[in-house]
C-alpha positions, 0 to 999 in steps of 0.5 A, a space after each residue: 514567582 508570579 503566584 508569589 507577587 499575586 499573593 503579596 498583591 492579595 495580602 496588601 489589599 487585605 491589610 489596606 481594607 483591614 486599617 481602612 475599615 477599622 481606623 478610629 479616623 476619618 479617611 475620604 479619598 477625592 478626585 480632582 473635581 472633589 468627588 468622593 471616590 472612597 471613605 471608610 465606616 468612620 466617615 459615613 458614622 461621624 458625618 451621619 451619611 450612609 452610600 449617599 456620601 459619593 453624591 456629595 462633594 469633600 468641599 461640602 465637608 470641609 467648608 473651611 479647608 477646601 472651595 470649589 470655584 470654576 471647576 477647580 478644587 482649591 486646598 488652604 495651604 495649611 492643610 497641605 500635608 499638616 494637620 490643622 483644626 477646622 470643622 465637619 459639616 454632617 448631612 443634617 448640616 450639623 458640625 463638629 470640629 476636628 483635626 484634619 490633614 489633606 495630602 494630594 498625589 500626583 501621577 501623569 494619568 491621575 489625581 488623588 487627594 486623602 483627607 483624614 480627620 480626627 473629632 476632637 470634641 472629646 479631646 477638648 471635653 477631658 481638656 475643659 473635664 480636666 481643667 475643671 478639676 485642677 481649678 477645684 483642687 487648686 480652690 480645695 488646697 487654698 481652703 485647707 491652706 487657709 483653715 490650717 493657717 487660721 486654725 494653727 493660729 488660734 491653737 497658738 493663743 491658749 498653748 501659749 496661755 497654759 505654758 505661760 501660766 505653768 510657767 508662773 506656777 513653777 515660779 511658786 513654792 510647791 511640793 515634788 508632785 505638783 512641780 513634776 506634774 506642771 513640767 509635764 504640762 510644760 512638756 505637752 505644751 511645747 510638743 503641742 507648739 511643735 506641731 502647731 508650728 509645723 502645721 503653719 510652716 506646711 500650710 505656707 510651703 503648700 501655698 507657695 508663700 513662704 519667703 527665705 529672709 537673707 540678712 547677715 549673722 555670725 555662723 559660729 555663734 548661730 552654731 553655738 546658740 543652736 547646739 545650745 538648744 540642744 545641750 539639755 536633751 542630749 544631757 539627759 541620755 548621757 550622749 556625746 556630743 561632738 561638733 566640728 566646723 572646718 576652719 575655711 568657712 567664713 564667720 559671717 554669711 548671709 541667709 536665713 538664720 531661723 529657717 537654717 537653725 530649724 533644719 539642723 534643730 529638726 536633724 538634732 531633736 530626730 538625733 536624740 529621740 531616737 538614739 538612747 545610748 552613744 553619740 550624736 554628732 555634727 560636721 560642717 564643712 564647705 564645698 564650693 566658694 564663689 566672691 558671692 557665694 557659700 556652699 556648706 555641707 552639713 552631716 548629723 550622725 547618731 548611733 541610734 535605732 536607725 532606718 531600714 532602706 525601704 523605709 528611708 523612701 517615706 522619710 521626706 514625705 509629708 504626714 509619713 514616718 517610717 512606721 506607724 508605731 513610731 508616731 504613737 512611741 514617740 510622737 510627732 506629725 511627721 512633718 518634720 523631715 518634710 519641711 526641711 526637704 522644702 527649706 533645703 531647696 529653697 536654699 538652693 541644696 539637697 537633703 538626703 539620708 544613709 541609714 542601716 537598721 540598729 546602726 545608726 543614722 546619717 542626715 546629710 543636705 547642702 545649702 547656698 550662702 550669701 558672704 558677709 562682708 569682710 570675710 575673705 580669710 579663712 577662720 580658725 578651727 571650731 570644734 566642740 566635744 560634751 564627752 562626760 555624761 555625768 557633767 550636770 545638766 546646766 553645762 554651757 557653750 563658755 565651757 567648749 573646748 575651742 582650738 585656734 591653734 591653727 599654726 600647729 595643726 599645719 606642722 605635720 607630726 605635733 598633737 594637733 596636727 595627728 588629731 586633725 589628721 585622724 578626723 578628717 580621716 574619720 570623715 572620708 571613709 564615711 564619705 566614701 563608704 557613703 558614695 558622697 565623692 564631691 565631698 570626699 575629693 575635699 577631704 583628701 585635698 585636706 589630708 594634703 595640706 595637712 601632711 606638707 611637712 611629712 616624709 615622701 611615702 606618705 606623700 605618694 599615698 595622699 596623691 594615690 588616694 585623691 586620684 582614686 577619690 577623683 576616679 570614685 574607686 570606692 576598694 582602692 580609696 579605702 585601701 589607700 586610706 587605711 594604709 595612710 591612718 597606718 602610717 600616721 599611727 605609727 607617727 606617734 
């Protein structure tokens, strides 16, 4: 036992040595008149002292920390056991700021003070180092900000210079080669103001200065100008279209009509550009409502060529598209996504994507309202569906097909009613096969209300199913929900 304390002892005192001459730090030990009685390496380095360092007092070192009056060492409290800035004084009387801390023990028989200490000259260079480089980003970003802006806005002039002179010409009388060469004219030039319009929107977001207008509008009617802009694109590769908006949100909100209708324009134009046969489609629904506040949940969906789930990680990314090709076949700056994210977080929501190669797409974000005035009551249904492609190109919204019969969709087992139910049902198994349960938890409470009138079975498969929704069981939800588009097929 005795050979073993002795080896413990001889351990201890290798692996004091060991961190006492290889530590970075200052260390100094000092008796009670100040002495020197230990340093390490690090010490004699920094303050440029060699053995002559135990001739010199630890007052001297530390000026500003510890005096020595009437043949007491006195230590500013704010070095007792803390650490605190203070300079070093070298032999050559030279100094160099640091961080010290000074700790003092006590026994019946004996004194010893420890002072460790850090130079932070290097600390405070990569500091200023750093904070030099941040100020010139910051300048750089300000003069890319500002040559985008002046530069998109001289762009702008003789863009809108040829479109509208090839709009004059297209005016005129002209042979079938002239006039299909002007529309693409048209074409690049409206592309070309895409861009430009993007660029601009970029610049602003990356200064910090694009500002959200909040002014009242009828969100029905901004929903059919906005699908309106859309209609031609959509006609022309034979697409369904089909668009719905639940029946509890208010007609008048306030926000930013423009910046909403860029975001949903900007999901729209994706939708169709990449889609070439089958639907595009829009649901609208609202998710939380306070006397003051709207939260709407919108979902674009496409049959199209669809996003691979590495690829989705590069969709919000400024200047990325998912692949390279994509920009040369299909064009764009790959800004578009980018902006909206933005726009989307300003409005106080999020914007996501769920995706599988060859199958499609699904953009889903939320944004914050304001609420109109007078507009407390829930509206009625508004939904739309351009099913035929054949219908000519100048189809218009007058021609939408638009339910207000509200009554009847209640009454559990009319048309209306089984057409509602089925749609809804048609959501929330995307909802749930999505993982999006705030959402789904809406959607089943719907399929509630909507089966008040029906027989009790199918009123003990709703309860199940917003339970299992609520508890986000993703097997037993969609069995359930499987089981009650049963029962309501076998309705009819």
């Amino acid at each position: 036992m005795v050979n073993n304390m002795k080896q413990n002892r001889f351990d201890d005192v290798f692996r004091y040595r060991l961190l006492l001459e290889h530590s970075n730090e200052i260390i100094i030990f000092f008796d009670q008149t100040g002495k020197i009685t230990q340093c390490n390496q690090a010490a004699k380095k920094e303050l440029g002292f060699g053995e002559d360092i135990f001739l010199v007092s630890i007052a001297a070192i530390f000026r500003k920390a510890l005096i020595f009056e009437d043949q007491k060492l006195e230590i500013m409290n704010k070095y007792k056991n803390h650490i605190a800035e203070t300079v070093a004084y070298r032999k050559n009387q030279t100094c160099f700021a640091v961080d010290l801390k000074i700790s003092i023990v006590h026994t019946k028989s004996d004194y010893t003070g420890i002072c460790t200490a850090t130079n932070v000259n290097e600390k405070k260079d990569a500091i200023r180092d750093l904070k030099n480089a941040e100020n010139e980003t910051v300048a750089a970003c300000k003069i890319k900000n500002e040559f985008l802006a002046n530069i998109t806005h001289e762009l702008r002039t003789p863009v809108n210079g040829i479109m509208g002179l090839t709009e004059n010409l297209l005016d005129s009388e002209l042979s079938l080669g002239q006039t299909e060469t002007l529309n693409i004219i048209h074409r690049c030039c409206s592309n070309m103001t895409t861009i430009i319009n993007d660029l601009l929107d970029f610049s602003k977001i990356e200064a910090g200065k694009l500002v959200l207008e909040q002014r009242e509008f009828d969100f029905r009617k901004f929903i059919e100008n906005t699908v309106a802009l859309n209609i031609n694109s959509i006609n022309e590769k034979g697409l369904k279209l089909i668009v719905n908006i639940a029946n509890d949100i208010p007609n008048r909100v306030i926000g930013d009509e423009l910046r909403l209708a860029q975001i949903i324009n900007n999901l729209f134009s994706n939708a169709v550009k990449f889609t070439f046969v089958g639907q595009i489609a829009m649901e609208i629904l609202k998710t939380d409502q306070t006397d003051t506040d709207l939260e709407l949940f919108f979902m674009v969906f496409d049959t199209g060529i669809g996003i691979s789930g590495e690829e989705m990680e590069k969709l919000f990314k400024s200047f990325s598209q998912v692949d390279g090709s994509i920009t040369r076949r299909f064009g764009g700056t790959g800004l578009g996504l980018a902006i909206c994210k933005e726009l989307v977080e300003l409005m106080y929501g999020s914007i996501n994507v769920s995706s599988e190669k060859d199958k499609g797409s699904t953009f889903y974000f939320s944004v914050h309202l304001g609420i109109g005035e007078g507009e407390t009551e829930d509206c009625n249904n508004w939904n739309f569906e351009k099913c035929d492609p054949t219908e000519q190109n100048n189809l218009t919204l007058n021609s939408m097909e638009i339910s207000y019969q509200a009554d009847l969709i209640k009454q559990f087992g009319t048309e209306e009613n089984l057409r509602e139910l089925r749609t809804i049902i048609e959501r929330l198994m995307i909802c749930i096969e999505m993982g999006i349960w705030e959402r789904a938890e809406y959607l089943a409470d719907l399929i509630k209300k909507l089966i008040t009138n029906a027989d009790s079975a199918i009123k003990r498969k709703a309860f199940r199913l917003e339970l299992s929704v609520r508890k986000e069981n993703h097997e037993n939800s969609l069995s359930l929900l499987l089981e009650i588009q049963r029962m309501i097929d076998e309705v009819v």
